[in-house]
C-alpha positions as CSV (number, residue, x, y, z in Angstrom):
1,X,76.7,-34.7,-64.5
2,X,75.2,-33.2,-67.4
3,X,72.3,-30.9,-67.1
4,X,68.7,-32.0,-67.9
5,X,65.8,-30.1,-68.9
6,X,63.8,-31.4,-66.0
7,X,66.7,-30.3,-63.3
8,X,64.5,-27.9,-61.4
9,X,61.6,-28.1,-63.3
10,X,58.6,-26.1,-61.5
11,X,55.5,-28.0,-62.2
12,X,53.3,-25.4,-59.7
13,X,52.8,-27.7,-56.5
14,X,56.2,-29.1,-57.1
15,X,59.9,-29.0,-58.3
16,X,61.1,-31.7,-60.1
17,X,64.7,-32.8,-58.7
18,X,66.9,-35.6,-60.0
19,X,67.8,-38.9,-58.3
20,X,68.6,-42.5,-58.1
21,X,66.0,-44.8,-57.1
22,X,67.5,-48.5,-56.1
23,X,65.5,-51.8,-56.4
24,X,66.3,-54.9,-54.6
25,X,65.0,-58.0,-55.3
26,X,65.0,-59.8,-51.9
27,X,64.1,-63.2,-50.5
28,X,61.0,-62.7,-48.6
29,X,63.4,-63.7,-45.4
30,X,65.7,-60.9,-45.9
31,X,63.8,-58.2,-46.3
32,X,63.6,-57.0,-42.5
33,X,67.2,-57.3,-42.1
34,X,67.9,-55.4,-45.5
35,X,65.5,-52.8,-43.8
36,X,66.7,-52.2,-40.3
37,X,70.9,-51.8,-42.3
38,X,69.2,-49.5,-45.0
39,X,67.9,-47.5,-42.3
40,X,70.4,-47.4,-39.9
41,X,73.2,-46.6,-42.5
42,X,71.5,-44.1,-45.2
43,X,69.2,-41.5,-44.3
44,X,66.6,-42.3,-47.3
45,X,65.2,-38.8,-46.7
46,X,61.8,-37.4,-48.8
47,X,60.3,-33.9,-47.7
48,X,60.2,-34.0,-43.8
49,X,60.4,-37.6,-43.8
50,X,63.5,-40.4,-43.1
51,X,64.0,-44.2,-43.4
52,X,61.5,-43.7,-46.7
53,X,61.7,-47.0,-48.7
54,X,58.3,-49.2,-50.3
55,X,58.0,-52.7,-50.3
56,X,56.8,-54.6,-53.1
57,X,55.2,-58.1,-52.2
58,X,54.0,-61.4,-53.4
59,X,56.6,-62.6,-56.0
60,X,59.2,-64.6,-56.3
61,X,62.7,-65.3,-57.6
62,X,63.4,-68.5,-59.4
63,X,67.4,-69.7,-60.1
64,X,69.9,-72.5,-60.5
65,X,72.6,-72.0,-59.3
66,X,76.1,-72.6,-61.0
67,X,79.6,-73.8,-60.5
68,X,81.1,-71.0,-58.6
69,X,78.3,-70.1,-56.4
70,X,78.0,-70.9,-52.9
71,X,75.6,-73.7,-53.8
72,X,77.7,-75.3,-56.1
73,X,76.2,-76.6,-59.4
74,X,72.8,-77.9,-59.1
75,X,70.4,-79.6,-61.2
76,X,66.8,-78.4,-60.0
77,X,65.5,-74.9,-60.4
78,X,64.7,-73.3,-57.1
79,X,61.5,-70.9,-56.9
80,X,61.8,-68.7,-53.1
81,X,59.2,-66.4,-52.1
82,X,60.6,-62.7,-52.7
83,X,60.2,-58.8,-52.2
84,X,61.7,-56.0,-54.0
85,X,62.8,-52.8,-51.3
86,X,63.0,-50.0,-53.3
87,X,64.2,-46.1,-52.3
88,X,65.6,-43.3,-53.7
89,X,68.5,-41.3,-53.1
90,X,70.4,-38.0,-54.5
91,X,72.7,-38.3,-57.3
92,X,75.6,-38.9,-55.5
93,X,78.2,-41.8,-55.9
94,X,79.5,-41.6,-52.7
95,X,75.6,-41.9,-51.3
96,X,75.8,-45.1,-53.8
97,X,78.5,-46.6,-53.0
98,X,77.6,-46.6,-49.6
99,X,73.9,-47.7,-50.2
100,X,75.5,-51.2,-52.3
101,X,78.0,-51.7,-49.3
102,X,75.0,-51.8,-46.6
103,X,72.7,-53.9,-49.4
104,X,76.3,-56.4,-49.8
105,X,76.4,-56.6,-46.0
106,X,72.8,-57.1,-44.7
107,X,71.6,-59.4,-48.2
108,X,70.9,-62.8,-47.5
109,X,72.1,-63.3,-51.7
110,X,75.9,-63.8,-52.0
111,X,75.5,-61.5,-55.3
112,X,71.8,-59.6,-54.6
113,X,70.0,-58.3,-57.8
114,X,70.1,-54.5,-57.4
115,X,68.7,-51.9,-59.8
116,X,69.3,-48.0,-60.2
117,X,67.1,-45.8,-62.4
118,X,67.8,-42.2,-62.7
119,X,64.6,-40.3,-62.6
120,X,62.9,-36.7,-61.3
């Protein structure tokens, strides 16, 4: 990875560091279960802290679903209640790879909606 001019940046009461953070859009449902694997499997560390992830309420996904998904094709648009778990990690693909294979297992989504940002 190439270096960044804010690798190590020393802003006084801090040090900027770079990282991944991860976004999931989740049924509302499926959030504690997404929670409890993320937790379990990663260790989601900030400072003196573990299992650090924030929750973002009160939306909601809306779809159809096509041929080829579990559904099959439908007609209607659905509209479910949904959260989006977000955390940060290092800038490690082996951290990553491991964080979409816990999100793959515990998702209630057959192909979940999952972001990744780099950012200090």
């Amino acid at each position: 990875m190439q270096a960044h001019q804010l690798d190590g940046f020393d802003t006084a009461p801090a040090v900027l560091e770079r990282e991944w953070v991860v976004t999931i859009d989740t049924p509302t449902a499926g959030v504690p279960a997404v929670l409890a694997a993320l937790g379990k499997e990663l260790p989601l560390v900030q400072g003196p802290y573990d299992n650090c992830m924030f929750v973002r309420e009160n939306g909601y996904q809306r779809f159809r679903a096509l041929q080829g998904s579990h559904a099959g094709a439908e007609r209607t648009i659905q509209q479910t209640d949904a959260q989006q778990i977000v955390f940060s990690i290092p800038t490690d693909p082996e951290l990553l790879s491991k964080a979409f294979e816990v999100i793959f297992s515990s998702h209630v989504n057959e192909e979940p909606t999952i972001r990744v940002e780099e950012v200090w």
